[in-house]
C-alpha positions in Angstrom: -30.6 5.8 -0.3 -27.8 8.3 1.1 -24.3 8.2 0.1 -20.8 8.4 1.8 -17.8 7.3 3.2 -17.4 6.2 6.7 -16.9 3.4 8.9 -18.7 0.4 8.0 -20.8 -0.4 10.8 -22.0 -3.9 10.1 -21.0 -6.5 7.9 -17.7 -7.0 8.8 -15.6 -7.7 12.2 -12.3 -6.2 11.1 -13.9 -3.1 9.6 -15.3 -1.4 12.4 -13.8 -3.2 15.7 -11.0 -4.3 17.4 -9.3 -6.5 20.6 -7.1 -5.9 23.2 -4.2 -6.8 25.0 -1.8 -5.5 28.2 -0.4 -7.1 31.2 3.3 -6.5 30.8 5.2 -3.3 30.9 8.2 -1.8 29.1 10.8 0.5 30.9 8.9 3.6 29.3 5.9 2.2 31.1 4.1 1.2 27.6 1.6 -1.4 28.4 2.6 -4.4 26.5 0.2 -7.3 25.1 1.8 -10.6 26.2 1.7 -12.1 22.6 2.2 -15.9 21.2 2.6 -17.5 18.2 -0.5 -19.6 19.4 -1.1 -20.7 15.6 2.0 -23.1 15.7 2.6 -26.2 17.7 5.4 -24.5 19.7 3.2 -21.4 20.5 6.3 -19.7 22.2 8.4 -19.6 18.7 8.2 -15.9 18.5 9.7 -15.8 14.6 7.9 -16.7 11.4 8.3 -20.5 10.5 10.2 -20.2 7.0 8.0 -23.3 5.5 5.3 -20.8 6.4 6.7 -18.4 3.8 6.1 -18.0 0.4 8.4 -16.8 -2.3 6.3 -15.4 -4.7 7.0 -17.4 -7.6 6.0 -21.5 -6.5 3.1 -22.6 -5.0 2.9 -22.6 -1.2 2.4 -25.8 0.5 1.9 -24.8 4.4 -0.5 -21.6 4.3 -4.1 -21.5 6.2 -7.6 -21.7 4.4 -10.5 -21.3 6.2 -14.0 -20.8 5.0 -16.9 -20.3 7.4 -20.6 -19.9 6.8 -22.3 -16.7 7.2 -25.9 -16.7 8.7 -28.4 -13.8 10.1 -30.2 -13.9 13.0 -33.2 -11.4 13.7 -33.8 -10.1 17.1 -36.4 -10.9 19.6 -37.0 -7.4 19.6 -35.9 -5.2 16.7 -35.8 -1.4 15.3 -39.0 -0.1 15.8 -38.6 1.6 12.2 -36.5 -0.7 10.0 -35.6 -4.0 9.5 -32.8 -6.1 7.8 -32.0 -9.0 6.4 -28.5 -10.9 4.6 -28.7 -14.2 2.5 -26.4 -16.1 1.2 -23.4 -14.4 3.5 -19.7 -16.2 2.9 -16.6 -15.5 5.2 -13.1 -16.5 4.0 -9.4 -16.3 5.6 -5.7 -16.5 3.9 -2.6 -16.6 6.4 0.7 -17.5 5.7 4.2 -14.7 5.2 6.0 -13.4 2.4 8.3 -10.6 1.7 7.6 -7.6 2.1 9.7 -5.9 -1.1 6.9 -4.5 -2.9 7.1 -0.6 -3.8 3.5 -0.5 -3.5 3.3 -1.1 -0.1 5.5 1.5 1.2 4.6 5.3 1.4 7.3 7.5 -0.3 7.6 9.6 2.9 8.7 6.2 5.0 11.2 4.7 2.4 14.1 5.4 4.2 12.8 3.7 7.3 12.7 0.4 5.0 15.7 0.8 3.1 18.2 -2.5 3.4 15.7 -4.6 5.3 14.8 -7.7 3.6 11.4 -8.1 5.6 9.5 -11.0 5.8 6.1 -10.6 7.1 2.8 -12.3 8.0 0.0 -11.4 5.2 -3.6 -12.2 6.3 -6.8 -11.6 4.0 -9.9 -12.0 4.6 -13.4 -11.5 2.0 -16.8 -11.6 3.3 -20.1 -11.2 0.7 -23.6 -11.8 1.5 -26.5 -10.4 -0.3 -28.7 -7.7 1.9 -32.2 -6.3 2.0 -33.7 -3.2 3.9 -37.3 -3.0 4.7 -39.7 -0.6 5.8 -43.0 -1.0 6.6 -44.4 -2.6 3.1 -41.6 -1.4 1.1 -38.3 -3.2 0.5 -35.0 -2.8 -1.0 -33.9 -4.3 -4.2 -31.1 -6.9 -3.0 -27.9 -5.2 -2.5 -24.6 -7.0 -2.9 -22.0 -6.4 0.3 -18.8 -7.2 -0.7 -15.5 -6.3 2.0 -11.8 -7.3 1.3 -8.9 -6.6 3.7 -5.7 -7.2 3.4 -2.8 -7.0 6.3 1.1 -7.5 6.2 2.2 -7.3 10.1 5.6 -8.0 11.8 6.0 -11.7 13.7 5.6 -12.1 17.4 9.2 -10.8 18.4 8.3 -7.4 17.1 4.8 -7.1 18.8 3.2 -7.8 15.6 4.0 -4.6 14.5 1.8 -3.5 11.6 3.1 -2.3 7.8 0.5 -1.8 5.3 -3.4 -2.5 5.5 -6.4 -2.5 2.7 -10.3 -2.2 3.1 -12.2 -2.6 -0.5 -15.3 -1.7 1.2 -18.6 -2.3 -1.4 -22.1 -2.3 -0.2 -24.8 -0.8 2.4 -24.7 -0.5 5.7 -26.6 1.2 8.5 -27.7 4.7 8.6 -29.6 5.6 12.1 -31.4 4.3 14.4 -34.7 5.6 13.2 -35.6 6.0 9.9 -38.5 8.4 8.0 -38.4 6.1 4.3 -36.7 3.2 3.1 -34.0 5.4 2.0 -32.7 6.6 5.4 -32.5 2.8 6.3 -29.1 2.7 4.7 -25.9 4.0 3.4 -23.8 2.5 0.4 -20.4 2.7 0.3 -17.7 2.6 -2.4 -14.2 2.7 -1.4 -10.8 1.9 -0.7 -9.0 2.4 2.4 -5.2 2.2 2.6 -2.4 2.6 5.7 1.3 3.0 5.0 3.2 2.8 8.6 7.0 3.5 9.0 9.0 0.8 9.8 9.5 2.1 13.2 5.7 2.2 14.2 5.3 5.8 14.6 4.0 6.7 11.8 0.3 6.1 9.8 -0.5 7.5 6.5 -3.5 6.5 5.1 -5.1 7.3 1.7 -8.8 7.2 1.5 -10.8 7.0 -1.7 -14.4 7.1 -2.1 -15.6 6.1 -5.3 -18.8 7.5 -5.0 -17.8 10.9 -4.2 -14.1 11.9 -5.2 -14.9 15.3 -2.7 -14.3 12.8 0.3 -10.6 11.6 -1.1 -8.1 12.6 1.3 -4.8 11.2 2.8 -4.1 12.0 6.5 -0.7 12.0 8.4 -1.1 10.5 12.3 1.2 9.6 15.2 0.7 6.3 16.1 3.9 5.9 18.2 2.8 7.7 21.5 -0.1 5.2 22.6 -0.1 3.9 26.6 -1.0 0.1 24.4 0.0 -1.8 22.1 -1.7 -0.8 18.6 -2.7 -2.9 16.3 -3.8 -2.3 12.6 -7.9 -3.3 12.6 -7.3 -5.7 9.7 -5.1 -8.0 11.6 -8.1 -8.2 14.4 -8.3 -12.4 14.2 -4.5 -12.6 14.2 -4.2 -10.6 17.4 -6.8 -12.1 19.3 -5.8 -15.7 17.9 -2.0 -14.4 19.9 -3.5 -13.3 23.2 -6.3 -15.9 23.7 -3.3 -18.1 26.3 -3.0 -14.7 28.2 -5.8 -14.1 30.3 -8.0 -11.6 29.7 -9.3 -7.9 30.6 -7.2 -6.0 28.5 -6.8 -3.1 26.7 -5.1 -2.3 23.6 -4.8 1.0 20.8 -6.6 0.2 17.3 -6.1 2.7 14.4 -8.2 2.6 11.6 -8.3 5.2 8.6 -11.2 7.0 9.7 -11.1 7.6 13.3 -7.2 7.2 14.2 -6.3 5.7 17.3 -8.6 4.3 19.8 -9.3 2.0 23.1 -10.8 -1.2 23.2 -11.3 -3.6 26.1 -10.9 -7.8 25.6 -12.7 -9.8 28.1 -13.8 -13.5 28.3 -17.5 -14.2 28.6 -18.7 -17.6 29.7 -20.7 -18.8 26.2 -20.3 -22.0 24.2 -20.0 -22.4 21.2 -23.9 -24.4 21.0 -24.9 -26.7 18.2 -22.7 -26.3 16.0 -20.0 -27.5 18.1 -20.2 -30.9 16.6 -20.1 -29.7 13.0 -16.8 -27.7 13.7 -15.3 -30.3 15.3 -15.6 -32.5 12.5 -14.1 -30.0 9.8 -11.3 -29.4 12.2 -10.8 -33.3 12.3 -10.8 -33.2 8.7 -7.3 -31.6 8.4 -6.1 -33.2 11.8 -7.0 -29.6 14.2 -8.7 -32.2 16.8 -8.8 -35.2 17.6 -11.3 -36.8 20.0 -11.1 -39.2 22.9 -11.9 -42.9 22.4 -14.3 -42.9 24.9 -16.1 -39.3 23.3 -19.9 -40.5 23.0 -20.1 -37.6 20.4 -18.0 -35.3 17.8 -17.0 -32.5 19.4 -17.7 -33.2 23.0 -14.1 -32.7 23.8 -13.6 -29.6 22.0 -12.3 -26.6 24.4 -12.6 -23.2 23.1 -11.7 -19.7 24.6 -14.3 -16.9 23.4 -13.4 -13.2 23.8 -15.6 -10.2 23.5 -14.6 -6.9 22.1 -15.8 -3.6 23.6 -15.1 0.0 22.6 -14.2 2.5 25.6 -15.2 5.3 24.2 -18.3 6.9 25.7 -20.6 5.7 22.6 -19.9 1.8 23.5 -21.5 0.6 20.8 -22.3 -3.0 20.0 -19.6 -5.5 21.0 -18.4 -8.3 19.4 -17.7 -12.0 20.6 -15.0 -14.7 19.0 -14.3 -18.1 19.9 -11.1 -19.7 19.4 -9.8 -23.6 19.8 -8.0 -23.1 23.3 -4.5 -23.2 23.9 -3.6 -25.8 26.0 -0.8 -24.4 28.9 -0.2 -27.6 30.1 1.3 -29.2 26.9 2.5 -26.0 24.9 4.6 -28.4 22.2 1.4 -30.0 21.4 -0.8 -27.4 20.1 -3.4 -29.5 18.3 -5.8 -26.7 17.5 -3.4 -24.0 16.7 -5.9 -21.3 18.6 -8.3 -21.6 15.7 -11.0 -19.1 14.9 -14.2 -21.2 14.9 -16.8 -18.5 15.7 -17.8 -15.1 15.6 -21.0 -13.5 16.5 -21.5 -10.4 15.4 -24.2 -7.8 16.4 -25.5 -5.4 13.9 -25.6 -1.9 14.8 -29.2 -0.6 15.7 -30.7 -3.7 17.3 -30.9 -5.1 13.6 -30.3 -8.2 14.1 -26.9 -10.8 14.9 -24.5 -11.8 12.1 -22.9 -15.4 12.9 -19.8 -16.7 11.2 -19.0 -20.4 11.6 -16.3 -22.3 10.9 -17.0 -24.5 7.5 -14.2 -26.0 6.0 -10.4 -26.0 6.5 -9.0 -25.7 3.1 -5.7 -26.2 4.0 -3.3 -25.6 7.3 0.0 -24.3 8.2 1.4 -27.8 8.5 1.1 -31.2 7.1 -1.4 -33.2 8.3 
């Protein structure tokens, strides 16, 4: 199999894509996306709840744990050259805030942006692993272990969200063309870490990639993130973003940077799909921690449950494949009563290729930002 760093193109949402948001202006005629804090009760509390925050010494009561079930769908029609196909595939999720004091996280050329702050900041991680196969005609890969971490520290609501530091551990194979010769041009493995440093003031990305696999392609890059016509986002805090716009409306566009291609455009719209069978599944785990609770007269689980889904599209000229999420919906009407606190429950994800669909669904609510 071939070697390298690039974008992952496959197993994971907030490596390779990104949302959108817009509507409202600034004076400098900067579109900017109408965010919420749709993950509390009051979704219009723009700051960072401080039972929400931990300290970094005692244990965290109020801090969201979500687990969700990974499963692989072939197409009705596949690659006409390869196939794929991922087993025992688990997604996990971490979001709560903390300070944001550690050395570590800041670049030494932005230090004097930070100096005297005292930040607090939201910290989301997520970890998916599944264990993948490549096949081509009679001859298959050994099983190959995908493992991707990210880690995100973002600004609250009042500041847009504003991103500070990000991390991709990026282990495993992923896609290598759409036609293939051997078994070996199937895939690409990757090894590698990918960091961004932003300055306090959101003008500035530095990111340091290593590829442990091939120290030639180390490098740090130096970008101007400040200028965009959108609101950018860092790609690791994807399900945060779209969790804050979903009360909005939809057909937006937003800026997403990402260590390997910098800045670009992505459109969110709202597609009319359910959320199927499972619907009465996740509405029982969500029940479980108090996320929703159903009617007397509801002749079965989950037949209550409204959702918002929103699908992701690149606007660059190469569209790609794009990538759908559904979220427990917002209720406008009764904004102090936010039951499902905009939930993730779903994402479907198509593989690159016409390879196949990769579903995430929600499993099991570990814990929740507030006590049930």
């Amino acid at each position: 199999m071939r070697k390298g760093l690039g974008i992952i193109a496959v197993t994971l949402a907030a490596s390779c894509v990104f949302m959108a948001g817009c509507s409202s202006c600034n004076s400098k005629g900067k579109n900017v996306s109408p965010l919420a804090s749709n993950w509390y009760t009051y979704t219009g509390y723009k700051n960072i709840q401080p039972t929400f925050i931990w300290d970094g010494e005692s244990e965290l009561k109020y801090k969201e744990q979500i687990t969700y079930d990974v499963t692989f769908k072939k197409p009705s029609l596949g690659n006409s050259t390869y196939s794929v196909n991922y087993e025992n595939g688990t997604y996990s999720t971490e979001f709560y805030a903390r300070k944001f004091d550690d050395d570590t996280l800041i670049h030494e050329d932005h230090k004097s942006g930070y100096e005297g702050k005292n930040i607090i900041s939201y910290y989301y991680r997520t970890e998916f692993s599944a264990t993948v196969t490549y096949k081509f005609g009679s001859k298959e890969s050994d099983p190959l272990e995908s493992n991707i971490t990210t880690e995100s520290y973002f600004l609250s609501v009042e500041d847009e969200l504003r991103p500070l530091y990000s991390k991709q551990v990026v282990k495993g194979p992923s896609p290598a063309a759409l036609q293939a010769q051997s078994l070996s041009d199937c895939y690409t493995l990757f090894d590698g870490v990918y960091e961004t440093f932003y300055s306090y003031n959101g003008k500035s990305a530095i990111s340091q990639i290593t590829d442990n696999l091939n120290t030639k392609n180390n490098r740090t890059t130096t970008k101007n993130v400040g200028g965009t016509s959108n609101s950018l986002f860092d790609v690791t805090s994807l399900e945060i973003v779209l969790r804050a716009l979903i009360g909005s409306g939809f057909n937006q566009t937003i800026a997403l940077y990402t260590p390997l291609n910098g800045i670009n455009s992505f459109t969110l719209s709202s597609p009319s799909t359910s959320l199927g069978t499972q619907k009465g599944a996740i509405a029982t785990a969500l029940m479980s921690k108090g996320l929703y609770i159903p009617a007397d007269d509801e002749a079965n689980i989950g037949d209550g449950l409204q959702t918002t889904a929103v699908s992701v599209t690149s606007n660059s000229q190469l569209k790609g494949v794009s990538q759908t999420y559904w979220f427990a919906k917002v209720d406008k009407d009764n904004k102090l009563n936010n039951t499902g606190r905009a939930t993730l429950l779903k994402i479907s994800l198509p593989i690159v290729f016409n390879l196949g669909t990769l579903e995430y669904t929600l499993k099991e609510v570990t814990s929740t930002l507030w006590d049930e």
